[in-house]
C-alpha positions as CSV (number, residue, x, y, z in Angstrom):
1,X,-29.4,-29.5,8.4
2,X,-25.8,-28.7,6.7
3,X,-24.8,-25.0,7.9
4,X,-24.1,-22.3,5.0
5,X,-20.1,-22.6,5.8
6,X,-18.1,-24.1,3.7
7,X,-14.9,-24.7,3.9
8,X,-12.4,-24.0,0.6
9,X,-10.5,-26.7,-0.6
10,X,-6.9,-24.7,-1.4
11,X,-6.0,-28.0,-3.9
12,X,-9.1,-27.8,-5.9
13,X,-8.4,-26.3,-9.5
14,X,-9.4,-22.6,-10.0
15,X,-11.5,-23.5,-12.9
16,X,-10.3,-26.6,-15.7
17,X,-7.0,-26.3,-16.7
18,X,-5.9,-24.2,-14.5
19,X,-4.2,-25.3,-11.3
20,X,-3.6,-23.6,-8.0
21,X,0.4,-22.8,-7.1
22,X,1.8,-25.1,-3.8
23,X,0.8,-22.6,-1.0
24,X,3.7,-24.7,1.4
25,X,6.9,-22.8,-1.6
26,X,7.3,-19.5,-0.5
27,X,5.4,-20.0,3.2
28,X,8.1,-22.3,4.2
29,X,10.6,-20.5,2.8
30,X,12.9,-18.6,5.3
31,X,13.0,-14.8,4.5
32,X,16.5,-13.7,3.8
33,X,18.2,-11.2,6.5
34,X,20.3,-9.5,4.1
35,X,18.4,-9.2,1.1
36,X,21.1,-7.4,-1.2
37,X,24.0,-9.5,-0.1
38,X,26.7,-9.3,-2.8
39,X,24.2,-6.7,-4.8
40,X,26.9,-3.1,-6.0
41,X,24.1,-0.2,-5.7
42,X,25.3,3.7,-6.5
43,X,23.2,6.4,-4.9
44,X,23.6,9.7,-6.7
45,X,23.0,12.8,-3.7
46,X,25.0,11.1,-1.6
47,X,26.2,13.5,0.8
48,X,22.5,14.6,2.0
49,X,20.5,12.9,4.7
50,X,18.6,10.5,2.7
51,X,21.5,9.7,0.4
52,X,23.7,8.5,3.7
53,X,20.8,7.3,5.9
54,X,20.0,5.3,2.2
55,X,23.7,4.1,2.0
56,X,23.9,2.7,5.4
57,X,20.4,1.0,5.2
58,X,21.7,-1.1,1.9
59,X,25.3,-1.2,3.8
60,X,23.4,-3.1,6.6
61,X,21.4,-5.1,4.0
62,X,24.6,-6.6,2.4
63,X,25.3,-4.5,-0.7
64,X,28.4,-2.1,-1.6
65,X,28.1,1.0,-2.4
66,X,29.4,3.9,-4.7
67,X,28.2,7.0,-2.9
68,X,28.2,10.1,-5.2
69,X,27.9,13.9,-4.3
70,X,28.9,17.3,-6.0
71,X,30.0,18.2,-2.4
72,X,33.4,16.5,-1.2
73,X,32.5,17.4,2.4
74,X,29.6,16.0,2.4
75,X,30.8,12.8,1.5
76,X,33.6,12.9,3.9
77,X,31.0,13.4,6.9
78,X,29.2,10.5,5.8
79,X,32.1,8.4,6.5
80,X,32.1,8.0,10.1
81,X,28.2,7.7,10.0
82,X,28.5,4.9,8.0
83,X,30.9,2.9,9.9
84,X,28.5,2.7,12.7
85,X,26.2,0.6,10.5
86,X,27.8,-1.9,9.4
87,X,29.3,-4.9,11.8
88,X,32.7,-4.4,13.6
89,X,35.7,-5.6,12.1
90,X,34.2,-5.3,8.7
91,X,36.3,-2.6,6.8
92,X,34.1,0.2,5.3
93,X,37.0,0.8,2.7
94,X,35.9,-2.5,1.3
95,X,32.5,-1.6,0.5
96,X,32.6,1.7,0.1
97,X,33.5,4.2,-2.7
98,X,32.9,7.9,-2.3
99,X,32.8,10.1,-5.5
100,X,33.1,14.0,-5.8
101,X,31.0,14.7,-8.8
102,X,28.3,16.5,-10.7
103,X,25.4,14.9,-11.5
104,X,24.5,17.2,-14.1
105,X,27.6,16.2,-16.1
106,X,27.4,13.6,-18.5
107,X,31.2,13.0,-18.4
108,X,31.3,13.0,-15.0
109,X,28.0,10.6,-14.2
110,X,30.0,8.1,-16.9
111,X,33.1,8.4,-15.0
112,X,31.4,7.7,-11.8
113,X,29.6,4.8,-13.0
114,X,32.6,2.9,-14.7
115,X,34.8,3.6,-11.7
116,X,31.9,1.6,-9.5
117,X,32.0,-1.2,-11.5
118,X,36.0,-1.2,-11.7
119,X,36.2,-1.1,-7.9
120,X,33.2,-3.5,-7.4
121,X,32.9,-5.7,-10.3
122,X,29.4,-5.0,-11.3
123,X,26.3,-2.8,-10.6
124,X,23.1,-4.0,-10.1
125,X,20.8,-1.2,-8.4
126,X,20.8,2.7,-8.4
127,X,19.4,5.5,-6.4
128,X,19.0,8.9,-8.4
129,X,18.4,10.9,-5.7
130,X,20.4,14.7,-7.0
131,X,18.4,17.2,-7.0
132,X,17.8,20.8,-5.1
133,X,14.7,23.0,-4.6
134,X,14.4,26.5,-5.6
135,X,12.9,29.8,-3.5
136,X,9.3,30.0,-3.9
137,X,8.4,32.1,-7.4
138,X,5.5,32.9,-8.9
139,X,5.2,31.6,-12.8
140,X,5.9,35.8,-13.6
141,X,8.9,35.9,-11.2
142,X,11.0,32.7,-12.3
143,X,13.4,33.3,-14.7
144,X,14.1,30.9,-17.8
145,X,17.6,30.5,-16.0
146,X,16.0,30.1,-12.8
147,X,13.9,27.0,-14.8
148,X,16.4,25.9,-16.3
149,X,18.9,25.3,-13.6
150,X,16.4,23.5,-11.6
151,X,15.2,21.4,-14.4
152,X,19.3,19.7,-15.1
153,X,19.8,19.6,-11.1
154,X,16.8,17.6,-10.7
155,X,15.8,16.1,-14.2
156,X,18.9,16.2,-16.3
157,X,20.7,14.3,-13.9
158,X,18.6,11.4,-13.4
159,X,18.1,11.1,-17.3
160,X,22.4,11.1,-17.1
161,X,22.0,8.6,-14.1
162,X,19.3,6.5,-15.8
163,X,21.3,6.4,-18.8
164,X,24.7,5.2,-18.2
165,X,23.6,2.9,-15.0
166,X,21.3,1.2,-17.9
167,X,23.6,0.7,-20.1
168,X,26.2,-1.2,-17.5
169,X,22.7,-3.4,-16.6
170,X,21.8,-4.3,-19.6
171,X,25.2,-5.3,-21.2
172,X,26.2,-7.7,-17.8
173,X,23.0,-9.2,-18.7
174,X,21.7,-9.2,-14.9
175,X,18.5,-7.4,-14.9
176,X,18.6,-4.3,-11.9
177,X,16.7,-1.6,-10.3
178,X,17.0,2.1,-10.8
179,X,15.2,4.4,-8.5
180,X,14.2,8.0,-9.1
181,X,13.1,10.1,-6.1
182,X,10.7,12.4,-6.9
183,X,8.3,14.4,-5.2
184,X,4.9,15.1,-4.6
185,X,5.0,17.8,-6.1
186,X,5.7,15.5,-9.3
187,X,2.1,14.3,-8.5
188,X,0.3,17.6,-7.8
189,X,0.9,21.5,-8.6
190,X,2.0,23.9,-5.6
191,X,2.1,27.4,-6.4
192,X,5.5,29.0,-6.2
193,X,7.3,26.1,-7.4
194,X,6.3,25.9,-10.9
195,X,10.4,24.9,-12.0
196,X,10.6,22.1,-9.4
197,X,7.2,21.2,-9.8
198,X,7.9,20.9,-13.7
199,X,11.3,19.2,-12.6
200,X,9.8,16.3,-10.8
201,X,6.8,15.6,-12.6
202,X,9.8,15.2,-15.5
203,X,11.2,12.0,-13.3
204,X,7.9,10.4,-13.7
205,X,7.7,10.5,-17.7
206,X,11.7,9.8,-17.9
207,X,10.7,6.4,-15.3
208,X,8.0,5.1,-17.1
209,X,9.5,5.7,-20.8
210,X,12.7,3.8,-19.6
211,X,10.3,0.9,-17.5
212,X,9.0,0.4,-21.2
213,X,12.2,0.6,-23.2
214,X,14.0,-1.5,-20.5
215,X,11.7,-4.1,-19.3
216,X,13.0,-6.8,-21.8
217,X,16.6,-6.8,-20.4
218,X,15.1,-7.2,-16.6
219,X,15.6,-3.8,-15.5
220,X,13.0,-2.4,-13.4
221,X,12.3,1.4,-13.3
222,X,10.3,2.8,-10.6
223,X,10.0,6.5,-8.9
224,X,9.2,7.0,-5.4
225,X,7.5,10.8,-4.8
226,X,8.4,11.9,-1.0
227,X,7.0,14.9,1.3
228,X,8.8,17.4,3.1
229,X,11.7,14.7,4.6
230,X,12.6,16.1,8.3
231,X,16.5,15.5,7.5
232,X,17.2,17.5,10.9
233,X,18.1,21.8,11.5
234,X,17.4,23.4,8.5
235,X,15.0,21.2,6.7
236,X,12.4,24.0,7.4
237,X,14.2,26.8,5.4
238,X,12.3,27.9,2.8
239,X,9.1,27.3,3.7
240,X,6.7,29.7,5.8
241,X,5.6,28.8,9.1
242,X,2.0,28.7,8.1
243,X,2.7,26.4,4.8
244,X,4.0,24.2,6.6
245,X,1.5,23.5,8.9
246,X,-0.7,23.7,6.7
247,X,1.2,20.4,5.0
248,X,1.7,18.3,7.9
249,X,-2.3,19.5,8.9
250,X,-2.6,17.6,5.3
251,X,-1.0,14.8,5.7
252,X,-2.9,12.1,7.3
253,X,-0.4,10.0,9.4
254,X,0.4,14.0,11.3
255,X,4.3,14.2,10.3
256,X,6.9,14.9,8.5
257,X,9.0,12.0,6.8
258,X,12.3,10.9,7.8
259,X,15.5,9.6,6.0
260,X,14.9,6.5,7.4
261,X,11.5,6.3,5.7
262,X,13.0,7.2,2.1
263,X,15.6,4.6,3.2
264,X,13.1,1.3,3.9
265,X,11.4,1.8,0.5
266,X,14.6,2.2,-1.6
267,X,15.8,-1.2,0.2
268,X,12.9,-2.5,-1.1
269,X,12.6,-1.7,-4.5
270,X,16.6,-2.3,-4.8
271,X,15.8,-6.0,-3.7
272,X,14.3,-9.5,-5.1
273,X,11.2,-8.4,-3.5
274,X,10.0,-6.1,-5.8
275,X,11.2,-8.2,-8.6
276,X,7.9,-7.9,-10.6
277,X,7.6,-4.0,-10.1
278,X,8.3,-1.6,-13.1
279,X,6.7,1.8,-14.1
280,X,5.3,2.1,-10.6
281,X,5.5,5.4,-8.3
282,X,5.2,4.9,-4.5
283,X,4.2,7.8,-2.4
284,X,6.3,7.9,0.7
285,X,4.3,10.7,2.6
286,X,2.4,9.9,4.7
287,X,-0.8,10.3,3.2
288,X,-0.1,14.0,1.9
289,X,-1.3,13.4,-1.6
290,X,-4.4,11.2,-0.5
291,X,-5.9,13.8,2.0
């Protein structure tokens, strides 16, 4: 009696005409330690705790990077954490460019661009990550300048970003990767927030228009939509006690995000490993929007 198990023959065509891909390629092939080795990425919000935890994470990963921020400060208290990441005797000055500017300024986001590729030689990925969140409003409370000011912090500067990064992409004729952070709240209402709410779920549309429009020179667009990010004292102000335990009660893996976790999916989408991702949105939040 022959048993009911068969076993697949991994060589045998699909169906006529069309045959299998070598499964030995890519199994055999040793997976690179520093996947953005010689890559230039710029990372817009660069003074906050995801912008520097981000920085150091594609520091370690072999890229240099142009770190912008609207606070000089900021930036200057990033230095020292940086130079902890990468190896010793490796000069940080070398692959490192801090910029004081405003995001929400064309002139400015065109400047910061063209001096990255002047110091670096090229660009080839980009984190968008400006952006602010506003007091809790209701839709009678918030003000058209109250809308409006979150709307250019958070969706005006990204479009500015998105636009002038593009442009250096396209014409060196390399392909890239820009990255917009959003938010869950891009994916889902919360009341209160109806201008950052509005803000984020802007991100998305600007992403997947661009994805479209910029697909045939090899530039990939995606967003990534993150939960409340515990980024250490402080990250708590401005939300009640009871809101947000009601969040993390929602969120299925039982926590709040870290920089670190906004860090490992920008690495990602930066590198060769995403290659054949555009128009996507990843959720980095634990399972917030899903429960």
């Amino acid at each position: 009696m022959m048993s009911g198990i068969s076993t697949l023959n991994l060589n045998k065509p699909l169906r006529p005409g069309i045959e299998r891909a070598p499964t030995s390629t890519n199994l055999t092939k040793p997976m690179p330690i520093h996947r953005l080795e010689g890559k230039v990425a710029l990372i817009t919000g660069g003074g906050g705790k995801v912008g520097v935890e981000t920085a150091g994470r594609l520091l370690i990963e072999g890229a240099n990077v142009a770190l912008i921020d609207i606070n000089q400060q900021a930036l200057e208290a990033a230095v020292p954490v940086l130079k902890a990441a990468i190896s010793t005797g490796v000069p940080l000055e070398s692959r490192l460019l801090t910029i004081a500017a405003d995001a929400t300024r064309e002139a400015d986001i065109e400047a910061c661009v063209n001096k990255c590729v002047q110091r670096f030689g090229r660009l080839d990925c980009a984190l968008l990550n400006a952006g602010e969140r506003d007091d809790s409003k209701s839709l009678f409370d918030t003000s058209a300048a109250d809308f409006e000011k979150i709307m250019s912090t958070n969706a005006l500067s990204a479009f500015l970003g998105l636009k002038h990064v593009a442009k250096v992409l396209r014409d060196q004729g390399t392909g890239g990767s820009i990255i917009l952070r959003s938010s869950i709240a891009g994916l889902r209402g919360f009341p209160g927030l109806i201008s950052y709410s509005s803000s984020k779920f802007a991100l998305r549309g600007i992403a997947l228009t661009a994805a479209e429009e910029l697909g045939r020179f090899g530039i990939r667009v995606n967003t990534i939509h993150t939960s409340i990010i515990d980024s250490g004292p402080g990250f708590k102000e401005g939300w009640g006690k009871e809101r947000l335990q009601e969040l993390k009660h929602d969120t299925a893996l039982g926590r709040f995000g870290t920089p670190d976790d906004v860090a490992n999916v920008v690495a990602f989408l930066a590198s060769e490993d995403s290659a054949f991702m555009t128009g996507g949105h990843l959720n980095v939040d634990g399972g917030c929007v899903s429960t």
